[in-house]
Backbone as CSV, one residue per row, in Angstrom:
resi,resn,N_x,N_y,N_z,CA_x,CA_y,CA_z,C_x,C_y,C_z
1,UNK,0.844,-1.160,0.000,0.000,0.000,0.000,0.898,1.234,0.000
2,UNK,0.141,2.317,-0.835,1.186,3.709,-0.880,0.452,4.577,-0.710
3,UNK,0.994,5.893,0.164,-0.112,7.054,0.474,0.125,7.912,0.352
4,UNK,-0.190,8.614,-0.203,0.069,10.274,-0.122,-0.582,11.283,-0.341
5,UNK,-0.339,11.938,0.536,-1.981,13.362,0.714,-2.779,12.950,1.080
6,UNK,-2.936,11.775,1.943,-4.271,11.426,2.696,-4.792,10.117,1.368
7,UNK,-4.751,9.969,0.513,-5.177,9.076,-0.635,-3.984,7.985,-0.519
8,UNK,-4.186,6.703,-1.095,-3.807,5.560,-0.993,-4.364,5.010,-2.034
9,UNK,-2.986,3.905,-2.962,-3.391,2.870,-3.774,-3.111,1.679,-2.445
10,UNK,-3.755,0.626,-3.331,-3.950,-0.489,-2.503,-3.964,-1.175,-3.732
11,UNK,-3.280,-3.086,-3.839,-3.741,-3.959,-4.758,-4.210,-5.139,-3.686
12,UNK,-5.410,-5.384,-4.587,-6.182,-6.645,-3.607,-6.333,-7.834,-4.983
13,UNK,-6.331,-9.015,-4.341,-5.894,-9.748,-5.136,-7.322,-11.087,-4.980
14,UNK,-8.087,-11.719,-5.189,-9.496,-12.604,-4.776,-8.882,-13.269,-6.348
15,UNK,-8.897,-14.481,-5.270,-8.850,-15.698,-5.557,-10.256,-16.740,-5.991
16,UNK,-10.639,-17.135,-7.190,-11.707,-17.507,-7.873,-11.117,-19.360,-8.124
17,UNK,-12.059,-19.796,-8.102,-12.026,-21.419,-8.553,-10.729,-21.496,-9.657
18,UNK,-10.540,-20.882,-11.092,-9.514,-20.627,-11.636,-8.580,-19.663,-11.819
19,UNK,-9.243,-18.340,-11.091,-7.923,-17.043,-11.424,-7.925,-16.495,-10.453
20,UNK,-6.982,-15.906,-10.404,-6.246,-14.687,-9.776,-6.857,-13.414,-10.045
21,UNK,-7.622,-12.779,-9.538,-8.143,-11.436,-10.313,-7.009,-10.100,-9.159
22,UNK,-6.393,-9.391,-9.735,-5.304,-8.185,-9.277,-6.090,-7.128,-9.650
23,UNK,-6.649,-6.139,-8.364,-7.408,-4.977,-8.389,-5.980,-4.068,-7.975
24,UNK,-5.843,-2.307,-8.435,-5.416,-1.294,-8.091,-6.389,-0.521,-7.866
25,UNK,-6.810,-0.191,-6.705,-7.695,0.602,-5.414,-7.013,1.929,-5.274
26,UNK,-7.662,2.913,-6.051,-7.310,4.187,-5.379,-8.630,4.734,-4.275
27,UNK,-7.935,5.468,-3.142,-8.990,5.649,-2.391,-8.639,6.647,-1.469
28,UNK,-9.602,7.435,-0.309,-9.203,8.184,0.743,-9.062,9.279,0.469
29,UNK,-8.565,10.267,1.224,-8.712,11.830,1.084,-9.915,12.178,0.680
30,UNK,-9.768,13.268,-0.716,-10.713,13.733,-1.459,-10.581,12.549,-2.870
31,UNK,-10.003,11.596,-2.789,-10.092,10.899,-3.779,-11.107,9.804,-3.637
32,UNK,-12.628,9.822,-4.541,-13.309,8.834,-4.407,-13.449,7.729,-4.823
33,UNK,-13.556,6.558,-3.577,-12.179,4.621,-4.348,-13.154,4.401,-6.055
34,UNK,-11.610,4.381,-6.370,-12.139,3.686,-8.050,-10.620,2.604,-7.897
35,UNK,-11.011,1.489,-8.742,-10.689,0.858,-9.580,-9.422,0.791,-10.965
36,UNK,-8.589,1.410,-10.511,-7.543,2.128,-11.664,-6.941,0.935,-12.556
37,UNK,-6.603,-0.459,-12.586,-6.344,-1.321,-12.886,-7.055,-2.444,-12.356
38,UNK,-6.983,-3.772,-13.615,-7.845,-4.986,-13.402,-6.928,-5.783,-13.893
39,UNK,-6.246,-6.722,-13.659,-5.746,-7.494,-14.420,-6.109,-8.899,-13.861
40,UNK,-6.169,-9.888,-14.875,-6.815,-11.886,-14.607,-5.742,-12.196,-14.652
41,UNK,-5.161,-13.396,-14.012,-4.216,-14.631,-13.906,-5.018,-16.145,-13.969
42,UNK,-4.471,-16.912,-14.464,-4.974,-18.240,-14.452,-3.863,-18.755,-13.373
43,UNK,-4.273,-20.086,-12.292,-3.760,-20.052,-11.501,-1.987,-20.268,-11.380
44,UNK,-1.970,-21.112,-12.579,-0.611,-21.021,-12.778,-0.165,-20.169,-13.499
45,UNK,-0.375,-18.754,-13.691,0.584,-17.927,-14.146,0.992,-16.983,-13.056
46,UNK,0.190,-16.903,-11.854,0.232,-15.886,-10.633,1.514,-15.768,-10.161
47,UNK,1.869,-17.369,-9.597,3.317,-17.291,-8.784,4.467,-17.028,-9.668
48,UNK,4.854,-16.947,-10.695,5.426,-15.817,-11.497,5.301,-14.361,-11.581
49,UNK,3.686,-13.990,-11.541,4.175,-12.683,-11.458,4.403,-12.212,-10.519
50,UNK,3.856,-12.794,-8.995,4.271,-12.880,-7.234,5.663,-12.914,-7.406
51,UNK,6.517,-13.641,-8.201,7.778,-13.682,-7.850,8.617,-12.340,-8.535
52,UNK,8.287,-11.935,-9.538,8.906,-10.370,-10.231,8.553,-9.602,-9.569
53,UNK,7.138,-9.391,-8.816,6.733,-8.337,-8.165,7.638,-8.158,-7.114
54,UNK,7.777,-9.244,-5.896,8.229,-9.521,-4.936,8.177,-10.661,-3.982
55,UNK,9.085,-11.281,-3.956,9.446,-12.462,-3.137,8.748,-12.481,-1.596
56,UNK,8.897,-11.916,-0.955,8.415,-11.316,0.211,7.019,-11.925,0.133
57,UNK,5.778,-10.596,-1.047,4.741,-10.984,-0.978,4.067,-12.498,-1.576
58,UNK,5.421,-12.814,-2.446,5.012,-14.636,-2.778,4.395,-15.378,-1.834
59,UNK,5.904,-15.152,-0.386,6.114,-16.306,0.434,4.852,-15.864,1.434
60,UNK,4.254,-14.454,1.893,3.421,-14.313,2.364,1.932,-14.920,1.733
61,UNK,1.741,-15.034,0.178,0.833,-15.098,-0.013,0.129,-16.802,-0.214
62,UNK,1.379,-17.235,-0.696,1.547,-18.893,-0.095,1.274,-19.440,1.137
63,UNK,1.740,-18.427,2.290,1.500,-19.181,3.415,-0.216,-18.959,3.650
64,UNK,-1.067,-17.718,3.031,-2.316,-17.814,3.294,-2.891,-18.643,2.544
65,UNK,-2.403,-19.084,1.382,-2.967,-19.798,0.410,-3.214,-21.497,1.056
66,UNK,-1.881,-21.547,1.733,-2.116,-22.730,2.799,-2.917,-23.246,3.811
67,UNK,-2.788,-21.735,4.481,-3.908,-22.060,5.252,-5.415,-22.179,5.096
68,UNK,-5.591,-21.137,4.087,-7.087,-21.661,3.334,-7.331,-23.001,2.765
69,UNK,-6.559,-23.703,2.398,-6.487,-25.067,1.446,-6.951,-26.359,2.701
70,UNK,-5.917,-25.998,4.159,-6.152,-26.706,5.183,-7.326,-27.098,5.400
């Protein structure tokens, strides 16, 4: 998440039977939340782009992915 001037992007990421759907959330201040980017993943193309993005949020997002699966 990044903020500035009271406004914030955010990416949220919902997980579907086959994809990955990647939202960019602008929101807060005087900025009213829209939607600035949409992008689909099929499930095996995600942990590739998790891994260019950042390693960090891979290994974080694996370990929730785990625990939901449990």
């Amino acid at each position: 998440m990044e903020e500035e001037d009271g406004s914030y992007e955010e990416i949220v990421c919902t997980l579907t039977n086959d994809y990955v759907v990647e939202q960019l959330i602008i929101s807060g201040g005087m900025v009213i939340p829209a939607i600035k980017q949409q992008l689909v993943f099929r499930l095996d193309e995600f942990p590739d782009r998790l891994l260019r993005k950042s390693k960090d949020l891979f290994l974080e997002t694996v370990e929730l992915l785990e625990k939901k699966l449990k």
